[in-house]
C-alpha positions as CSV (number, residue, x, y, z in Angstrom):
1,X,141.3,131.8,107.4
2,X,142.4,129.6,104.4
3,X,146.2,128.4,104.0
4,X,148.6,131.3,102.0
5,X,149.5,130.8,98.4
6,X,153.0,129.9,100.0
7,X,151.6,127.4,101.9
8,X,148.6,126.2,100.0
9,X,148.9,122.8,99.1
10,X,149.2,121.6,95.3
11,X,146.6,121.1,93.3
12,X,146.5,119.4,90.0
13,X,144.0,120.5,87.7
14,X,143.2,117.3,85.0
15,X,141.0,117.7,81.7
16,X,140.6,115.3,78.9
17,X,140.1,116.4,75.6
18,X,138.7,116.0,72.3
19,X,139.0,118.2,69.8
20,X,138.5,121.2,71.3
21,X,140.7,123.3,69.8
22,X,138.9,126.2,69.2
23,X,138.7,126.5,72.9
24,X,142.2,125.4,74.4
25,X,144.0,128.4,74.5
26,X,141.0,130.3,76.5
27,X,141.4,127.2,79.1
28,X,144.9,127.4,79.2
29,X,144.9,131.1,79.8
30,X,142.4,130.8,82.2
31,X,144.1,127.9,83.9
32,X,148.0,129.7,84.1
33,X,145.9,132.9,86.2
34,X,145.0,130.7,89.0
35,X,146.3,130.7,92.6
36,X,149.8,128.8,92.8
37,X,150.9,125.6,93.3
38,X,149.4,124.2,90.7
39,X,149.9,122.3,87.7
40,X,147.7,121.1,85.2
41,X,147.7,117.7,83.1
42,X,145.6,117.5,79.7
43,X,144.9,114.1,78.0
44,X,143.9,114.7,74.4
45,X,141.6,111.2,72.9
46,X,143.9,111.8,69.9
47,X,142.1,114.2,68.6
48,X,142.1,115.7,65.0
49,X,141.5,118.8,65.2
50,X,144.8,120.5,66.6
51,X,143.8,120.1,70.1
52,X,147.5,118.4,70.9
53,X,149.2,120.5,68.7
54,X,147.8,123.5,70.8
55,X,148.6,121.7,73.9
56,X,152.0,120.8,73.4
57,X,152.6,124.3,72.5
58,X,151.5,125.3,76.0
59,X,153.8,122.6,77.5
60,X,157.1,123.5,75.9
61,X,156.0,127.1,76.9
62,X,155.3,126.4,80.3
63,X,157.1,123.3,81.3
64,X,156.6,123.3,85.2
65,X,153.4,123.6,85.1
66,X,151.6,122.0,81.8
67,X,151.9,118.4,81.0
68,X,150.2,116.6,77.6
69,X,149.5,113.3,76.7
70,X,147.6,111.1,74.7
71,X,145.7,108.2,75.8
72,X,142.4,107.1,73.7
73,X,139.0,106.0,75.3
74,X,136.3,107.4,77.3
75,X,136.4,110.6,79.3
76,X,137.1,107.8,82.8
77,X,139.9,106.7,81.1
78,X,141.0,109.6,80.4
79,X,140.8,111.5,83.7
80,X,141.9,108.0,85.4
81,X,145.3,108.4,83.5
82,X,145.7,112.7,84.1
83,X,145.1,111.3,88.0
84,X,147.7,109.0,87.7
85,X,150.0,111.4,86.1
86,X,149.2,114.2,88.7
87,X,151.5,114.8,91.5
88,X,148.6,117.3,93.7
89,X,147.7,116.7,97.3
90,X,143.9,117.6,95.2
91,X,142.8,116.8,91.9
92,X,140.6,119.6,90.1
93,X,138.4,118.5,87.2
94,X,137.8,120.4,83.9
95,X,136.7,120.4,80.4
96,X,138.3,121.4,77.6
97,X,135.5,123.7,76.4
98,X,135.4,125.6,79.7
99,X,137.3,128.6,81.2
100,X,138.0,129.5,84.7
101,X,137.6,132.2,86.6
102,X,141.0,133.3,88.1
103,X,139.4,132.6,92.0
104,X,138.6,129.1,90.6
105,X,141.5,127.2,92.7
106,X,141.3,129.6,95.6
107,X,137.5,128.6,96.0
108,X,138.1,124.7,95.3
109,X,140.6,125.4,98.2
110,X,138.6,126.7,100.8
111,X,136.4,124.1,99.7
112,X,138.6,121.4,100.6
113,X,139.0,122.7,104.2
114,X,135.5,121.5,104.6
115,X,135.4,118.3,102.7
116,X,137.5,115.7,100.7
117,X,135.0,116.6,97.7
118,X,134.4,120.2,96.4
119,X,131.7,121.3,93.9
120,X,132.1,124.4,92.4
121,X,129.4,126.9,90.4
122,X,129.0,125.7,86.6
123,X,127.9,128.8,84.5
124,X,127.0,128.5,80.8
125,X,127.7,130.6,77.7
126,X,126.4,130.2,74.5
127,X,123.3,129.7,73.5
128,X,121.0,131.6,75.8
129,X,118.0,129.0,75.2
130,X,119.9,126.3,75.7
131,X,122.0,127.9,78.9
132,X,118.6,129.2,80.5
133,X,117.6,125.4,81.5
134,X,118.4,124.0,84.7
135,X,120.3,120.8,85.5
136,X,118.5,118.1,86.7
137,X,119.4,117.3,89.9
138,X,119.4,114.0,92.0
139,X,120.4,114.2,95.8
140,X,121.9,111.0,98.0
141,X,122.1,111.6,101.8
142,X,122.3,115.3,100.9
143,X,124.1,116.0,98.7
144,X,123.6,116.6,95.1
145,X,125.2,114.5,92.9
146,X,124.8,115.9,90.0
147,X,127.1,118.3,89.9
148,X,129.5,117.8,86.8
149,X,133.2,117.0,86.6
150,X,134.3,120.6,84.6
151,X,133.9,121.8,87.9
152,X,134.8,119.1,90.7
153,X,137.4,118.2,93.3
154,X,138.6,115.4,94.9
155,X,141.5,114.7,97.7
156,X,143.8,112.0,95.6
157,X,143.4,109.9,99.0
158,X,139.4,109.7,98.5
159,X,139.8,109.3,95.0
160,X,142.3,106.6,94.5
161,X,140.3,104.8,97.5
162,X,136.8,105.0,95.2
163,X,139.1,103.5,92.2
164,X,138.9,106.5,90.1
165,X,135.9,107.3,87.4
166,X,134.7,104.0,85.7
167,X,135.5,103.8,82.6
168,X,132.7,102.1,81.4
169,X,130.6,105.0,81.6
170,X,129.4,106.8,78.0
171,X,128.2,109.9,80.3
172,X,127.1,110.3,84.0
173,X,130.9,109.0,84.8
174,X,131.0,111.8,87.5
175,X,127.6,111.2,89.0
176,X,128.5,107.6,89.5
177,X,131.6,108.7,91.5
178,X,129.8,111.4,93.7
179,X,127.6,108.8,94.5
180,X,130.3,106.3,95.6
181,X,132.0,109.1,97.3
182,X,128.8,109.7,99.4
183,X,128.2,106.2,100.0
184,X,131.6,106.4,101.4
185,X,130.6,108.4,104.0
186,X,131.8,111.8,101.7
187,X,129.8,115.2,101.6
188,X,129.9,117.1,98.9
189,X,130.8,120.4,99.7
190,X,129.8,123.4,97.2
191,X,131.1,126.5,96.6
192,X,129.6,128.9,94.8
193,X,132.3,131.1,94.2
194,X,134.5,128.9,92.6
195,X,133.2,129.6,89.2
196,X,133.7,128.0,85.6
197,X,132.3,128.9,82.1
198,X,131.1,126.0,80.6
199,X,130.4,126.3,76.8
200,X,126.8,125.1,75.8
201,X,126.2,122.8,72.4
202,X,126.0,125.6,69.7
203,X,123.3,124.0,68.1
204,X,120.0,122.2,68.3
205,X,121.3,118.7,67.2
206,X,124.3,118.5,69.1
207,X,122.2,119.5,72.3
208,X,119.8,116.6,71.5
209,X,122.8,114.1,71.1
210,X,124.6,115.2,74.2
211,X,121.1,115.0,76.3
212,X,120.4,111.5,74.8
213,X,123.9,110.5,75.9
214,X,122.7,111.8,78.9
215,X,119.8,109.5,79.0
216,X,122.0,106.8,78.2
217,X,124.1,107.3,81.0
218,X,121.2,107.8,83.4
219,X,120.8,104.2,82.9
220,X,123.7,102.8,83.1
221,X,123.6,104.7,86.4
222,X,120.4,102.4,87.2
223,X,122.1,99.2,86.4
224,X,124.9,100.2,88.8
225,X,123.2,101.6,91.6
226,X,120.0,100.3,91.8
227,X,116.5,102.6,90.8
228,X,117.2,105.9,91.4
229,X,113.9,107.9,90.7
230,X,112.9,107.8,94.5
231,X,115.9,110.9,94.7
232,X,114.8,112.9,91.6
233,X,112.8,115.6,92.0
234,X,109.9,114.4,89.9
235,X,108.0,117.6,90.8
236,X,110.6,120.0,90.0
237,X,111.8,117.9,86.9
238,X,108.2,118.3,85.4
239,X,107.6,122.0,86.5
240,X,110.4,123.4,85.1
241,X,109.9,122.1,81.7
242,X,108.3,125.5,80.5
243,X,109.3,125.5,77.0
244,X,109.9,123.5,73.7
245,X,113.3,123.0,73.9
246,X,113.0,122.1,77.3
247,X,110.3,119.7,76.4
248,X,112.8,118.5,73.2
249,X,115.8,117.4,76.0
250,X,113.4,115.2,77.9
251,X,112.5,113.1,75.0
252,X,115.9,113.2,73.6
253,X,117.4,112.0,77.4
254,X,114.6,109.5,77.8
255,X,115.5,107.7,74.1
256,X,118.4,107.4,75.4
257,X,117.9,106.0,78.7
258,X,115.3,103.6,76.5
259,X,118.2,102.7,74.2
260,X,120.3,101.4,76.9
261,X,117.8,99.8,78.3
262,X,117.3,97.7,74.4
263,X,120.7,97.4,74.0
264,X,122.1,96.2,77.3
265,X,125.7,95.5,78.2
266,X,128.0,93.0,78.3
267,X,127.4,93.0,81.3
268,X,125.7,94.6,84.5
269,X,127.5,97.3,86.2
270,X,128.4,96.7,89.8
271,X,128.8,99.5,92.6
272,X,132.5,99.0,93.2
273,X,133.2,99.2,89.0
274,X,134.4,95.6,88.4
């Protein structure tokens, strides 16, 4: 039996933004329905689009439970500095384009009974060609990896021991902490039921820019951890290609992971993000 909302322990739900205002006040709403204690922290990448404007609005509105700040640089650094700012036993991640389903928290909690890291179900809206493909999984010691940070959980203990995201990351920031997590001895524990909407690109270019950033990451992943292609699942990868724009991601995420690989850093990443 899980712990009562009266004794449930805080949890601080942290999502960095940037300019996604069309979609804050869905998150917010979404976000004030869950299970109590909890509070959430936003960090807008001074965005120009309203987003803080919005956000501020819920903060002088809900004061106990909403904090906003603004801190530029890469989604790390910004879900580094709502970590810092959160006062949660638990840290819930989110993105600004999703919404939550109002047994979000309550999942993520029962979740955390089993494991210092939680994964829930991702679910996405929008386009239905582009929400119909599957993610592409990799698995360490088993558990998959993969699984995205608009719908993740963390103890702060685990967290703050792993140093936080690294900020050096374009994408695939969440990936490289699941994997240190795991290598920490870690399992990722999903649950399904702990549901969030994740908005897809709403067009064809955007979803070919976020998959080559994608790519891009995936290297950057490399450099860090060593090959990883021994845990994809080549077989499955290739067989569930079915259809054009299935086809279209691939080459898009490959460019990118062959741009990285022409561009280099300034240096090679290093497993403990120094």
């Amino acid at each position: 039996m899980g712990s009562s909302p009266a004794s449930a322990p805080l949890v601080s739900v942290v999502t960095t933004v940037k300019n996604e205002g069309p979609h804050l006040r869905r998150l917010f709403e979404s976000l004030l329905a869950q299970e109590p204690p909890c509070e959430v922290v936003l960090v807008d990448a001074l965005s120009h689009d309203g987003s803080f404007a919005i956000a501020e609005e819920f903060a002088r509105r809900y004061p106990d439970r909403i904090r906003a700040v603004q801190r530029y640089g890469s989604r790390g650094i910004g879900r580094n500095t709502g970590a810092a700012m959160a006062r949660g036993e638990f840290l819930a991640f989110i993105d600004g384009d999703c919404v939550a389903d109002s047994q979000w928290l309550a999942g993520l909690r029962r979740g955390f009974e089993r494991s210092d890291v939680v994964a829930g179900r991702t679910v996405a809206i929008g386009k239905s060609q582009y929400a119909a493909l599957d993610r592409v999984e990799l698995f360490r010691s088993g558990s998959d990896v993969t699984h995205p940070s608009c719908n993740l959980g963390y103890r702060r203990t685990l967290f703050e021991r792993l140093g936080g995201f690294d900020p050096r990351f374009i994408t695939a920031e969440d990936i490289d902490l699941n994997l240190r997590a795991v290598a920490a001895g870690a399992a990722i524990a999903e649950v399904p039921e702990a549901i969030v909407y994740h908005a897809m690109r709403p067009n064809f270019v955007r979803f070919l820019v976020q998959a080559f950033w994608n790519g891009y990451g995936r290297k950057q992943l490399t450099e860090k951890h060593g090959s990883l292609w021994g845990n994809y699942r080549v077989r499955r990868l290739v067989a569930t290609q079915r259809s054009v724009i299935a086809w279209a991601r691939l080459v898009a995420a490959l460019g990118g992971y062959l741009t990285r690989v022409a561009v280099g850093g300034d240096r090679r990443l290093t497993p403990n993000g120094t």
